[in-house]
N, C-alpha and C positions, 0 to 999 in steps of 0.2 A: 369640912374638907379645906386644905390651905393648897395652893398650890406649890409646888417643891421650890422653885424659885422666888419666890416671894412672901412677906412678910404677911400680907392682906387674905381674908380668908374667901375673895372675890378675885375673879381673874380681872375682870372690868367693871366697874363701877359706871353706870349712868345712872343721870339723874333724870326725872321726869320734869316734864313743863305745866305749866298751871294754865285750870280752865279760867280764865276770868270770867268775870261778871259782864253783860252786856256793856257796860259804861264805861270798859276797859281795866276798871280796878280789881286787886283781888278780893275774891269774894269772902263775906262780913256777917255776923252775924247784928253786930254792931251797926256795920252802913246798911244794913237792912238790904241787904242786894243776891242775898244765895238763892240760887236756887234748888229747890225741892224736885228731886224726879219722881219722888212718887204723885207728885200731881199727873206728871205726863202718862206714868205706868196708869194712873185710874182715867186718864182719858182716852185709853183703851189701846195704847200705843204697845204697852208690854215692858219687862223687864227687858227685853232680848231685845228691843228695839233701841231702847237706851245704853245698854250698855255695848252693842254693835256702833252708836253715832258717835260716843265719847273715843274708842276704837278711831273712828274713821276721818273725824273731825280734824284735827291736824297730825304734824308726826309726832313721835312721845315726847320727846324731849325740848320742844318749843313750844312756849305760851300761847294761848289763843284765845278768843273771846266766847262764851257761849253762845250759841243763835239755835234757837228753838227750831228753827225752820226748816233745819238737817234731820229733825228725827222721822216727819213723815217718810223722807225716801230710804231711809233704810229697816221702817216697819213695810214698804210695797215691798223692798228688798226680799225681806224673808217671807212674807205673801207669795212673792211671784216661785221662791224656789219648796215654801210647802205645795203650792199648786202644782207645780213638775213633780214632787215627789207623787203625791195624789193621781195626778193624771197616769204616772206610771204603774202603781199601784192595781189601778183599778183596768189596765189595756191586757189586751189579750197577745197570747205570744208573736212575735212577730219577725222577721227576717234580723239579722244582723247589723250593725251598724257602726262601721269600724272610726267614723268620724268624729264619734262621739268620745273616744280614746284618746283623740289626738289632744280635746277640747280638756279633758280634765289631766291628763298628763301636764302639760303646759301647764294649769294650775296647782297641779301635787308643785312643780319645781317651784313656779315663781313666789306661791304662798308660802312654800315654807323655807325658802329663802329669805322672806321679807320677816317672817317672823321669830329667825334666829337673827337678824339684825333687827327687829324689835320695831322694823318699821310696819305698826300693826294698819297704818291709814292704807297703804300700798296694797297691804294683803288682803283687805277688806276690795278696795277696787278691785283686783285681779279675780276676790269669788263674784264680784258683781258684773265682769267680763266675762266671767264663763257660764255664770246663766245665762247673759243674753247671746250665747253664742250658742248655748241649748235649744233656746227657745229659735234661735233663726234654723237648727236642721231640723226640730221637730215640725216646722211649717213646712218643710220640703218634703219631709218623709216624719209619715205616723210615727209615734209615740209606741214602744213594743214591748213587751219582758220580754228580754234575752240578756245576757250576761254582759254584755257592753253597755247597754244604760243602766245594770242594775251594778255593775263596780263604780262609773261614773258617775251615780247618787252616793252609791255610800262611800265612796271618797270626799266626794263635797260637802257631805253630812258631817264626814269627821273636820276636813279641814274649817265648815264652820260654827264647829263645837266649842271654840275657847270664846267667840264672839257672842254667839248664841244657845247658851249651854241647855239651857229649857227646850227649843224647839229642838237642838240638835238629838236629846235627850231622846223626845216623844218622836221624832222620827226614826230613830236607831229601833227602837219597840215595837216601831210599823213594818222595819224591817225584820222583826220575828229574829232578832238578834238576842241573846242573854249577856244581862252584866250591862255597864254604865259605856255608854261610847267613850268617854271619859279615862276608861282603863283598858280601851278594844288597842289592840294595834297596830 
């Protein structure tokens, strides 16, 4: 597809930033300094954890150094919101809860806002503000199946499927969904 006014077969072209190396150089096979995630993936972290922190770590398009020490909080990340799905999953019907609308509304807009401007760091924080804003009404009021927290999982499930395409995946299934969250819409 070209666009009718231009020569370019891209409306905007950006570029991405590089992860460096702890040492601040770019990373080498040669300086001996890359690093391997599958190490982190076999230290039980996951795929879906790394590729959420690389996500979150800085914005796309500015350079930044790698620091290992980001990937634990976005494996409790997806921990805390498999345990929401879970917890809800497994609760007995329960009264209504229109608060929890407000909570993933607010994230449908700001995520997918941040992610048509490609700022994936942004949209990664805004789904980790809307868990913890789950987790603060479900401490007020039980955890229920009713059609408010079960739009408001599986919206969070999709919005975060591009980060976490595996979990997103096995949770869309627990939702007795067919077909790939991937191509739901």
């Amino acid at each position: 597809w070209i666009a009718q006014d231009k020569k370019e077969p891209v409306a905007k072209l950006v570029y991405n930033g590089y992860i460096l190396a702890q040492d601040g150089n770019k990373m080498s096979k040669s300086k001996g300094n890359v690093v391997n995630p599958d190490e982190l993936i076999e230290q039980g972290y996951g795929a879906d954890a790394v590729r959420m922190f690389e996500m979150f770590i800085a914005p796309y398009d500015q350079d930044t150094k790698w620091n290992i020490n980001g990937v634990p909080g976005t494996f409790r990340f997806i921990q805390r919101f498999w345990g929401l799905v879970q917890e809800y999953l497994e609760a007995s019907e329960g009264d209504e809860e229109p608060a929890v609308l407000l909570v993933v509304h607010k994230a449908i807009k700001s995520t997918t806002a941040d992610l048509d401007d490609l700022r994936f760091n942004t949209a990664v924080a805004n789904l980790m503000e809307a868990v913890n804003s789950l987790y603060k009404i479900k401490a007020e009021k039980q955890i229920a199946q009713n059609e408010q927290w079960k739009f408001t999982l599986e919206s969070i499930t999709q919005l975060i499927a591009p980060f976490a395409p595996h979990v997103a995946e096995e949770i869309w299934q627990q939702f007795g969904k067919s077909g790939s969250i991937h191509t739901a819409t």
